[in-house]
MARGUVO-206155 format. One record per residue: residue in three letters; z, y, x of N, C-alpha, C in turn. Coordinates in steps of 0.05 Angstrom, whole numbers, padded with zeros to 5 digits, always signed. Layout:
// residues N
alaZYXZYXZYX...
//
This chain:
// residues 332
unk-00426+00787+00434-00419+00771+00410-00430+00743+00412unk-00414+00730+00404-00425+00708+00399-00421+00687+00368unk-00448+00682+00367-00439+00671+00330-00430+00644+00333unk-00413+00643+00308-00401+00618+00305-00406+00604+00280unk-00405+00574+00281-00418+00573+00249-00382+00564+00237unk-00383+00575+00205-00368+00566+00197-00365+00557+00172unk-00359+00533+00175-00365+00510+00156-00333+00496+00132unk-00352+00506+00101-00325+00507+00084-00321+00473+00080unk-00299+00461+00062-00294+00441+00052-00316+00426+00047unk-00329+00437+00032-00340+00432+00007-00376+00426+00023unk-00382+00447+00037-00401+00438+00062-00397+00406+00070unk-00377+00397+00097-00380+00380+00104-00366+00350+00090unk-00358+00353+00065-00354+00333+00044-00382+00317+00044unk-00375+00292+00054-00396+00265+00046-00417+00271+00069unk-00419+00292+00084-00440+00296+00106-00435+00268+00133unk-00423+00253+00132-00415+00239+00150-00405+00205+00133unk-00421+00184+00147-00401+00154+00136-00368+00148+00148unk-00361+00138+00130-00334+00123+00150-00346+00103+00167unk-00367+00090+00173-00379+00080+00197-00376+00107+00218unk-00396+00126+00214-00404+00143+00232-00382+00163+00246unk-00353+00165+00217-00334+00178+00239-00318+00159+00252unk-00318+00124+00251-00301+00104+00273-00318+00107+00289unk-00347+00115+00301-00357+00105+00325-00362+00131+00347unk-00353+00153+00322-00344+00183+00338-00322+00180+00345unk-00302+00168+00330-00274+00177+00345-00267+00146+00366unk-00276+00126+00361-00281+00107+00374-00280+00119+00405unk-00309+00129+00410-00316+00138+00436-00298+00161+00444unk-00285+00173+00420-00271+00198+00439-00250+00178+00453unk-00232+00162+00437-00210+00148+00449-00215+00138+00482unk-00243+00131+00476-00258+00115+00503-00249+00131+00525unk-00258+00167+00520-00247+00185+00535-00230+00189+00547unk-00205+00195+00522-00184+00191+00529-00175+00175+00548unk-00175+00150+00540-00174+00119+00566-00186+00130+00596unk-00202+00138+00592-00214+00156+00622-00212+00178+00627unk-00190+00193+00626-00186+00214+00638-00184+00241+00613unk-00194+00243+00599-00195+00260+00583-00170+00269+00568unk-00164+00303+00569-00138+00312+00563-00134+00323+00545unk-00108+00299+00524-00103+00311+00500-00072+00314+00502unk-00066+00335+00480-00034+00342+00474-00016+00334+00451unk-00003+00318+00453+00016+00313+00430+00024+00339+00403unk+00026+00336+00377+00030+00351+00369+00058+00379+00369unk+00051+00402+00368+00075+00414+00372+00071+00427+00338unk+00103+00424+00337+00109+00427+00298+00130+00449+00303unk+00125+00478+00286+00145+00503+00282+00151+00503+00253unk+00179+00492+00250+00188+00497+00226+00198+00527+00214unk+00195+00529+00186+00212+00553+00171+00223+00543+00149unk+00257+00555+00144+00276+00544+00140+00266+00554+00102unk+00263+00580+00102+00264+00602+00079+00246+00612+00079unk+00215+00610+00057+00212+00592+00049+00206+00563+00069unk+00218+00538+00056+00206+00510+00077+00191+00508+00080unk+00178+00508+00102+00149+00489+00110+00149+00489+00144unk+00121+00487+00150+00117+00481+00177+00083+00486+00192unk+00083+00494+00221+00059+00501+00233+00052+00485+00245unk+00031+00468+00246+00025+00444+00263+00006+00454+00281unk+00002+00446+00309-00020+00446+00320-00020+00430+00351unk-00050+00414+00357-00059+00395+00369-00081+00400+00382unk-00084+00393+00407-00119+00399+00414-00120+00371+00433unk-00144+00374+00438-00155+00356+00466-00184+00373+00472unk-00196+00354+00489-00223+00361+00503-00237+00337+00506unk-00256+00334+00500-00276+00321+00492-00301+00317+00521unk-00295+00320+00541-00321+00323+00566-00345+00313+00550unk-00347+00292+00556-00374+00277+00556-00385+00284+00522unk-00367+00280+00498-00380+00304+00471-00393+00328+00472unk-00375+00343+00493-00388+00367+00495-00363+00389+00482unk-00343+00382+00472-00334+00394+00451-00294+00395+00456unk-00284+00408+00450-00253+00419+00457-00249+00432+00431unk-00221+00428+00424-00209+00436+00394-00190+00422+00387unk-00184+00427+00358-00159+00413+00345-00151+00424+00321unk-00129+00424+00314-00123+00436+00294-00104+00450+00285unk-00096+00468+00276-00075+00487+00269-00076+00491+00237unk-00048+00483+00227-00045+00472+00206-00018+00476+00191unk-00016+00492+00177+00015+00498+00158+00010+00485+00121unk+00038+00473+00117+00049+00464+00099+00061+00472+00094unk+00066+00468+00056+00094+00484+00052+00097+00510+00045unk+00111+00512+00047+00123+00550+00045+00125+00557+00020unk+00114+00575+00010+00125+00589-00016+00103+00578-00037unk+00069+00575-00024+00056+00552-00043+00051+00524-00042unk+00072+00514-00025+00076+00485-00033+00048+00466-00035unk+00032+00483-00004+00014+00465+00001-00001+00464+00030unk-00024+00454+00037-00026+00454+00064-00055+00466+00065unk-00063+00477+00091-00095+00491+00101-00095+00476+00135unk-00117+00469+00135-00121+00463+00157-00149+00474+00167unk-00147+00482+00185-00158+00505+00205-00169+00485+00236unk-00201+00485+00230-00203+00467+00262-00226+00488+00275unk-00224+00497+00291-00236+00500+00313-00250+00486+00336unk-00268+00493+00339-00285+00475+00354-00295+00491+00378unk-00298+00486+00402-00304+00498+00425-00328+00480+00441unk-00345+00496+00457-00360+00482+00473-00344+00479+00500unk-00337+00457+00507-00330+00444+00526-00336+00459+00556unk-00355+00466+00559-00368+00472+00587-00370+00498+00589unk-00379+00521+00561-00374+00545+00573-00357+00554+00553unk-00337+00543+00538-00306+00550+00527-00322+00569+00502unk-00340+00570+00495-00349+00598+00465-00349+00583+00439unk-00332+00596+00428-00331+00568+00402-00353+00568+00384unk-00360+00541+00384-00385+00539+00365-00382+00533+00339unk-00353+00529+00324-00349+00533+00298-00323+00534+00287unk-00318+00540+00263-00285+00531+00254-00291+00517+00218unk-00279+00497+00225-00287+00474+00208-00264+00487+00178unk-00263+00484+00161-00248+00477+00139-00244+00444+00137unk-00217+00442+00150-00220+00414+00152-00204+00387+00133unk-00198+00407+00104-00186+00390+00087-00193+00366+00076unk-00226+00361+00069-00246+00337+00066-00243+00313+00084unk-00243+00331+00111-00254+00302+00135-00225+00299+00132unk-00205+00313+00129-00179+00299+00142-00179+00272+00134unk-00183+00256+00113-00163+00226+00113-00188+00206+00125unk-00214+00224+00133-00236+00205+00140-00232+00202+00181unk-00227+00230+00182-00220+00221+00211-00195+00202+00217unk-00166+00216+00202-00139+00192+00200-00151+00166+00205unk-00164+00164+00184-00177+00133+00176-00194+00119+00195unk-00207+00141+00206-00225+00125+00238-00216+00122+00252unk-00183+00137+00268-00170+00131+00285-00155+00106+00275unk-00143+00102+00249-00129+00071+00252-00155+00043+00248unk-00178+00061+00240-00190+00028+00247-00202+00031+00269unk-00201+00050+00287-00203+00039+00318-00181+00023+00326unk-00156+00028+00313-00138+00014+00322-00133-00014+00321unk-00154-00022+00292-00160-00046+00275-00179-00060+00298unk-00197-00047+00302-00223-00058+00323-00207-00066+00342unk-00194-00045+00354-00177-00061+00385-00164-00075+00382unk-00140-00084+00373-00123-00094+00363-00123-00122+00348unk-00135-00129+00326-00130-00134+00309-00153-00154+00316unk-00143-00185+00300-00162-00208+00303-00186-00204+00296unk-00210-00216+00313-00231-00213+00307-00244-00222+00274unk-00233-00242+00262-00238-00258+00241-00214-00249+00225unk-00201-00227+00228-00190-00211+00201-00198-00202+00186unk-00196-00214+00159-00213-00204+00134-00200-00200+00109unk-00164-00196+00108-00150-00189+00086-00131-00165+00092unk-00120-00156+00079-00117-00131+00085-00093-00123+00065unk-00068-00114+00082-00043-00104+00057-00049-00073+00058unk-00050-00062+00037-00047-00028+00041-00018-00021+00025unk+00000-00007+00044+00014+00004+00030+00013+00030+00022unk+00011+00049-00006+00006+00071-00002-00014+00076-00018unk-00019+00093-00034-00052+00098-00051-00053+00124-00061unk-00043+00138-00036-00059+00164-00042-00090+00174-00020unk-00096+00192-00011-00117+00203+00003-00118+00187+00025unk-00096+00190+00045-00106+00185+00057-00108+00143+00066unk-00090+00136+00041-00088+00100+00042-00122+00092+00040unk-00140+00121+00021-00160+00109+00011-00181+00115+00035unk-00177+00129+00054-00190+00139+00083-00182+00114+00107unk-00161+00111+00105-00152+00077+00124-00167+00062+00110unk-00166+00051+00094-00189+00022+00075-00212+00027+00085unk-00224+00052+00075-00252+00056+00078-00262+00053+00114unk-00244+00054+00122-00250+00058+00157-00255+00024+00165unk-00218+00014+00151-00218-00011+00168-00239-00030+00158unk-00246-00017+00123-00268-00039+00124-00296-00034+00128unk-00297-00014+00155-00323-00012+00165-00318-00027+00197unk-00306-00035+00200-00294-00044+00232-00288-00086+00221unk-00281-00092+00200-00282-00117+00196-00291-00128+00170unk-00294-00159+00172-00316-00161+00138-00279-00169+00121unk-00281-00154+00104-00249-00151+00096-00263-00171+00065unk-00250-00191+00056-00257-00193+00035-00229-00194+00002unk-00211-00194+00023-00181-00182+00004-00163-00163+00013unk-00161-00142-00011-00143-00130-00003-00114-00124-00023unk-00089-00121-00021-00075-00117-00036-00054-00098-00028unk-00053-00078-00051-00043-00049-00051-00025-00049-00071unk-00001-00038-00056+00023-00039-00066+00026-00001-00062unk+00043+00007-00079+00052+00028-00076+00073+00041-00106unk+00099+00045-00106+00122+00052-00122+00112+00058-00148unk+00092+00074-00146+00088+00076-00180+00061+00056-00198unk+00069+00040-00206+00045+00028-00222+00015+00036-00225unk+00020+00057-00245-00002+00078-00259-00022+00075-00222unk-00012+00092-00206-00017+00102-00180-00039+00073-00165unk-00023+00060-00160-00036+00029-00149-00057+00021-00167unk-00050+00013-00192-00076+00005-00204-00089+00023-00203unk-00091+00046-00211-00118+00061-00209-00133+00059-00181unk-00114+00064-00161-00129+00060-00126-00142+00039-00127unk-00131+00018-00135-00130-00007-00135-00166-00016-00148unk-00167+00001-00172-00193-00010-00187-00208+00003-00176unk-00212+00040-00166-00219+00050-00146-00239+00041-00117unk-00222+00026-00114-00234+00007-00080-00244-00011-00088unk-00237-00022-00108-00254-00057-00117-00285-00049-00124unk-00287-00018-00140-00315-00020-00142-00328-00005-00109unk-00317+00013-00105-00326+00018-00074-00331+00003-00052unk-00313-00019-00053-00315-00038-00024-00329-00062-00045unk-00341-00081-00017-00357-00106-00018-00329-00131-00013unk-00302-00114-00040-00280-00138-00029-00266-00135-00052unk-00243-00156-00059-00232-00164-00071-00204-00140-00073unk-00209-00114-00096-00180-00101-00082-00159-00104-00112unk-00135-00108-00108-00118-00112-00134-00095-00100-00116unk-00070-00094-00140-00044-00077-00135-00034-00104-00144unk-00013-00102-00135+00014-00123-00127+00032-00106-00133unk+00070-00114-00132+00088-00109-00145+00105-00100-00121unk+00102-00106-00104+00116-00104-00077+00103-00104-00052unk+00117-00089-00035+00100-00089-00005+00102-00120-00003unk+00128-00142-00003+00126-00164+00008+00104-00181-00003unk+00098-00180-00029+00075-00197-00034+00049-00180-00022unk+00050-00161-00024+00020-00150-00004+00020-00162+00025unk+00040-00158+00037+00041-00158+00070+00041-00193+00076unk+00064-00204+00052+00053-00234+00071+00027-00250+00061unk+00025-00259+00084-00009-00273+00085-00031-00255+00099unk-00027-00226+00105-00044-00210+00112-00045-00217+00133unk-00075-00208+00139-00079-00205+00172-00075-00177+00183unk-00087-00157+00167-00078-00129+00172-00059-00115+00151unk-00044-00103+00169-00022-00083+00151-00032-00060+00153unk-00031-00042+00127-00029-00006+00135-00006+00006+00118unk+00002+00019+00137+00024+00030+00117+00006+00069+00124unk+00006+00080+00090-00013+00099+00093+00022+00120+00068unk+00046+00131+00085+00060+00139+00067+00067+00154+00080unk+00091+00168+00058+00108+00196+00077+00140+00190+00072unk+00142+00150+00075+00173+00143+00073+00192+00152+00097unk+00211+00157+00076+00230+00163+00111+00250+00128+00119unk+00243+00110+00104+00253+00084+00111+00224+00067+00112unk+00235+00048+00124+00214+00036+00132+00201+00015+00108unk+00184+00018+00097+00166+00009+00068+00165-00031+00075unk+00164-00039+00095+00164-00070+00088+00194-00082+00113unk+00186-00111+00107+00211-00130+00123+00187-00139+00142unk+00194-00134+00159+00173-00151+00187+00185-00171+00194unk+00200-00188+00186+00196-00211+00176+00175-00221+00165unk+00170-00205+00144+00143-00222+00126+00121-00226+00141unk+00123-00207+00155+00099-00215+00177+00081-00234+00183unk+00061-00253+00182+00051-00274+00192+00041-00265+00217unk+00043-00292+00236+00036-00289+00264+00003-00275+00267unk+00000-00264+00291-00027-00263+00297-00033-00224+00278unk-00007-00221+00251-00014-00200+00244-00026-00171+00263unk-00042-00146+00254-00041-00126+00259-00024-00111+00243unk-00012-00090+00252-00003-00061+00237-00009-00032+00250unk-00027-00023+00225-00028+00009+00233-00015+00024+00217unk+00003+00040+00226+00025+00056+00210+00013+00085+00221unk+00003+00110+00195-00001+00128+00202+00012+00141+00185unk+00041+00142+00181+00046+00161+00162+00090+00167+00179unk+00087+00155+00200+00107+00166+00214+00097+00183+00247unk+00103+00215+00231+00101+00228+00253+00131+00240+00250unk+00146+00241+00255+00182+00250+00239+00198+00229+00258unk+00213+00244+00270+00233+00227+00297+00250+00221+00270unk+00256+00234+00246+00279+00230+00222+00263+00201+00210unk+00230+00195+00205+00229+00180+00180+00220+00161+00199unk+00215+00138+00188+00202+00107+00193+00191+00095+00173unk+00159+00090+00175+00142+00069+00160+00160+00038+00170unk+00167+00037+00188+00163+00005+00201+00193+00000+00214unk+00205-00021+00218+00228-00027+00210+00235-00037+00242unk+00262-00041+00256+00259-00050+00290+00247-00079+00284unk+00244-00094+00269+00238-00124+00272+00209-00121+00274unk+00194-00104+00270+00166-00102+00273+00168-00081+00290unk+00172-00062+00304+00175-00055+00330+00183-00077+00355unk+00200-00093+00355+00217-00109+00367+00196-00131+00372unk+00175-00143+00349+00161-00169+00351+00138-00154+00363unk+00135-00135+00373+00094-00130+00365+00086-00124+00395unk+00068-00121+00400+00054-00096+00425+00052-00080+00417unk+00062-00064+00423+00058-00038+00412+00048-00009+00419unk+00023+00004+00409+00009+00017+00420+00012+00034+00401unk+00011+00059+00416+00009+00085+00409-00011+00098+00411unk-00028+00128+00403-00050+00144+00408-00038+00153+00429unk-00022+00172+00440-00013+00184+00460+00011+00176+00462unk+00014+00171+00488+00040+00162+00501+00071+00183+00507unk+00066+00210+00506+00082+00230+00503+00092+00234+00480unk+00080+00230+00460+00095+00235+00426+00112+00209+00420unk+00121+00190+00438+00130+00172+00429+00160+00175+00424unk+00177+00191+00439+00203+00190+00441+00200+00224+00425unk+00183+00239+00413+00181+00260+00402+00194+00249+00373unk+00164+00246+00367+00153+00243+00340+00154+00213+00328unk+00155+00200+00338+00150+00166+00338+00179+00155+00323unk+00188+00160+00288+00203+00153+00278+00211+00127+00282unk+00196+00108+00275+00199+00082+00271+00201+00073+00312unk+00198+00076+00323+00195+00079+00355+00231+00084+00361unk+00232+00107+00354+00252+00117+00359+00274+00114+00352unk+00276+00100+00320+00300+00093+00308+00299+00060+00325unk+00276+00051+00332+00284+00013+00343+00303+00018+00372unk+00298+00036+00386+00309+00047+00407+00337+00049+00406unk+00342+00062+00384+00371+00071+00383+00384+00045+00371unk+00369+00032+00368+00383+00008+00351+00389-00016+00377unk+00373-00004+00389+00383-00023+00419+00365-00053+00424unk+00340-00045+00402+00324-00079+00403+00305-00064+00419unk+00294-00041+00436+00274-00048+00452+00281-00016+00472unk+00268-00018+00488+00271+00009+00507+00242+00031+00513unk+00245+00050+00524+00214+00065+00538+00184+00037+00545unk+00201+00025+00555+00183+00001+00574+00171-00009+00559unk+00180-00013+00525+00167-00030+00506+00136-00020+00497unk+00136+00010+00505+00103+00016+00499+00078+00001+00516unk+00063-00006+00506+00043-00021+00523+00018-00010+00531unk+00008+00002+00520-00011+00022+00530-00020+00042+00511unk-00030+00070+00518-00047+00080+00494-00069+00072+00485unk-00076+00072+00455-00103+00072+00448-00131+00077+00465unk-00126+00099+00479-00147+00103+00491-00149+00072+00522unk-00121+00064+00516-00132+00051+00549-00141+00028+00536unk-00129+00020+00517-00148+00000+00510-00180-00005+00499unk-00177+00015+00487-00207+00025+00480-00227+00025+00502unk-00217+00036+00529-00228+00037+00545-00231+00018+00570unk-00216-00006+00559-00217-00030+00582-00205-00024+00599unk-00182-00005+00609-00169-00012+00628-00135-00019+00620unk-00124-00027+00595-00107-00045+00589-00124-00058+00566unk-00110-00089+00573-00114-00104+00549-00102-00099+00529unk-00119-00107+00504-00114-00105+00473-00098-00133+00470unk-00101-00141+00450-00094-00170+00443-00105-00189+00461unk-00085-00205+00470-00086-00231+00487-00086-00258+00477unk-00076-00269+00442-00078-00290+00434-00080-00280+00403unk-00080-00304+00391-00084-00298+00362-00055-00290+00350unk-00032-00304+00358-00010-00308+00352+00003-00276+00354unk+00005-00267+00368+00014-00240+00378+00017-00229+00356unk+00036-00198+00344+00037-00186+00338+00025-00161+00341unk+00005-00153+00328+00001-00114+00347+00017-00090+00326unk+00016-00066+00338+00027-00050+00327+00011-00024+00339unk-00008-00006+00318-00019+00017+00328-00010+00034+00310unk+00008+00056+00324+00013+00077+00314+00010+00109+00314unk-00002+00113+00296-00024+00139+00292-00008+00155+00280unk+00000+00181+00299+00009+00199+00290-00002+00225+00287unk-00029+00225+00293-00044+00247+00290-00046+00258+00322unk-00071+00265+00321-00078+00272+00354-00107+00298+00348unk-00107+00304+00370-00136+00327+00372-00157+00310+00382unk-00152+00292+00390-00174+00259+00391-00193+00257+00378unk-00174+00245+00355-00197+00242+00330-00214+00268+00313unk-00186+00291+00321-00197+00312+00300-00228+00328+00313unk-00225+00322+00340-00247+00342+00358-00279+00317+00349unk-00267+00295+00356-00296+00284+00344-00305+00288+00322unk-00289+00285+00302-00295+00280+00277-00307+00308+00264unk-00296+00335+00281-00307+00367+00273-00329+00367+00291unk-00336+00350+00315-00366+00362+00322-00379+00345+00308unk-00379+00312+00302-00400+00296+00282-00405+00319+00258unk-00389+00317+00245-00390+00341+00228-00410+00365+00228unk-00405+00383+00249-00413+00405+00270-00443+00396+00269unk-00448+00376+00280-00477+00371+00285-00495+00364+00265unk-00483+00346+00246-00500+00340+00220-00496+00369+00204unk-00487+00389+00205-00481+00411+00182-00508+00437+00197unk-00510+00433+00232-00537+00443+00245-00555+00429+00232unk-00553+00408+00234-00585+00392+00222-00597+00397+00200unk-00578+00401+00179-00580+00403+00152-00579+00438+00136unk-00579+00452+00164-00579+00478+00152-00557+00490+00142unk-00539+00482+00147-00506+00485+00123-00488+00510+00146unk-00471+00525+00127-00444+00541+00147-00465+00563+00139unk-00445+00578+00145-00447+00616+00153-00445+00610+00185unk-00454+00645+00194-00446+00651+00215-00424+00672+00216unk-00403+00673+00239-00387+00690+00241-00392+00701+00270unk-00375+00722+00272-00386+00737+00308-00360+00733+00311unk-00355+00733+00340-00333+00735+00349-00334+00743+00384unk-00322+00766+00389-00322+00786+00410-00309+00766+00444unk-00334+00766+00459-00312+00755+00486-00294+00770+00498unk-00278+00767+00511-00254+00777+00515-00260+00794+00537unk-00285+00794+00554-00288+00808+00579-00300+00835+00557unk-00321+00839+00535-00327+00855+00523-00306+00875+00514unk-00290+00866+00485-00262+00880+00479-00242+00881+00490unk-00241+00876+00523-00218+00884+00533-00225+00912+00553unk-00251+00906+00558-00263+00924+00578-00271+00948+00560unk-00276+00938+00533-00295+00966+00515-00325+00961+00531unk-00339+00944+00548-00358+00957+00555-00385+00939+00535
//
């Protein structure tokens, strides 16, 4: 037997900063960039009742740690569980299974402001958010641990929704946050864009764009939907987390493709290579970037062992047993 700890919602809620999960998932990316093997998501739909099974892993070497997540939406209660598992890297015995509905929009959020850190001008300090639900409020909190942000403006379709996010972050962050009427008055003048939705058209005109902008779009994983439009595909560098989900999952990717403004070749490197110094990030101020986060076992494996480790320190989780396979297959 071997015990496993297993750790509810409600456990690893607030156990961790949005500093401390960018500089976990930070380094995993680092990994990644060096060798380290992760898998694009694979998604099983059901037609009757609708919904869907998600699941993702990577491996973590130098953490120590291998996992991901397995994950259904939908169905007959019209909602989602996410299920992470965590493995020791070196002798494969899992050392926990996370309840990972809490960290979700804090890890999301550390992978796009890693994307912010690489990417994105050093002296960026305003900020469009499109979007003001969970996880718009997990991107903010990240990117403004990665830059000194001192405006931000949040747009999102229903009023009520925005202003409340909106007054929300103004007392939380050390910045200026107000709701606007439209993505275009959020997005122009920004230095960073996030689009934090579940549009199946693309939410701004990249046009509005100003030079030198960033964009992290984490809310197209759907070859059907698009956050982001071909003119901001077409203008940007454009980086992805993993380079295999791009012609998958990569809506906004995939619709600029078909539209005939850019080809395969137009990807520039993954996250991890940049992260990791062996492609360059941004080359001038002027440039366009484009980081697009579609969810990976990257971020999720760091963000469940940071987790993992502060919930040991602090005494927190049950234990569970769970039988090795040479034991209950043999009976001995």
């Amino acid at each position: 037997m071997t015990e496993t700890l297993f750790l509810t919602s409600d456990e690893v809620s607030g156990l961790a900063t949005p500093a401390e999960f960018v500089d976990a998932v930070r380094d995993a990316y680092r990994q990644r960039g060096e060798g380290a093997d992760a898998e694009p998501r694979t998604k099983l739909t059901n037609a009757d009742p609708p919904g869907f099974l998600t699941t993702y892993a990577a491996v973590l070497p130098e953490t120590g740690a291998m996992g991901g997540y397995t994950y259904s939406a939908g169905f007959g209660a019209r909602d989602a569980w996410f299920m992470t598992p965590l493995f020791d890297a070196e002798s494969g015995e899992p050392l926990a299974l996370l309840d990972g509905a809490s960290m979700n929009p804090f890890k999301t959020g550390a992978a796009g402001a890693v994307g912010v850190d690489a990417l994105a001008r050093e002296d960026a300090s305003s900020i469009a958010l499109v979007g003001s639900g969970s996880q718009a409020r997990g991107q903010l909190r990240a990117a403004a641990a990665v830059r000194d942000v001192d405006t931000v403006w949040v747009y999102s379709p229903t009023k009520e929704h925005r202003e409340k996010f909106a007054g929300e972050m103004d007392r939380t962050l050390d910045a200026s946050v107000a709701a606007v009427a439209s993505s275009a008055a959020a997005v122009e003048g920004a230095d960073v864009v996030i689009t934090a939705t579940n549009a199946s058209e693309p939410v701004f005109d990249g046009d509005h764009l100003e030079p030198g902008a960033h964009v992290t779009a984490m809310g197209q994983y759907n070859a059907k939907k698009r956050e982001l439009d071909a003119t901001t595909i077409q203008k940007s560098k454009y980086v992805p987390d993993l380079r295999d989900r791009v012609m998958r999952d990569a809506g906004s990717f995939i619709h600029a493709v078909a539209e005939g403004v850019v080809d395969e070749d137009h990807v520039h490197a993954e996250l991890g290579d940049v992260v990791a110094g062996t492609e360059p990030g941004r080359t001038d101020d002027d440039e366009i970037t484009v980081f697009d986060s579609g969810g990976t076992g990257i971020e999720t494996v760091a963000a469940a062992h940071l987790l993992y480790e502060k919930a040991r320190e602090e005494g927190l989780g049950t234990t569970i047993d769970f039988s090795p396979a040479s034991e209950s297959l043999t009976g001995e």
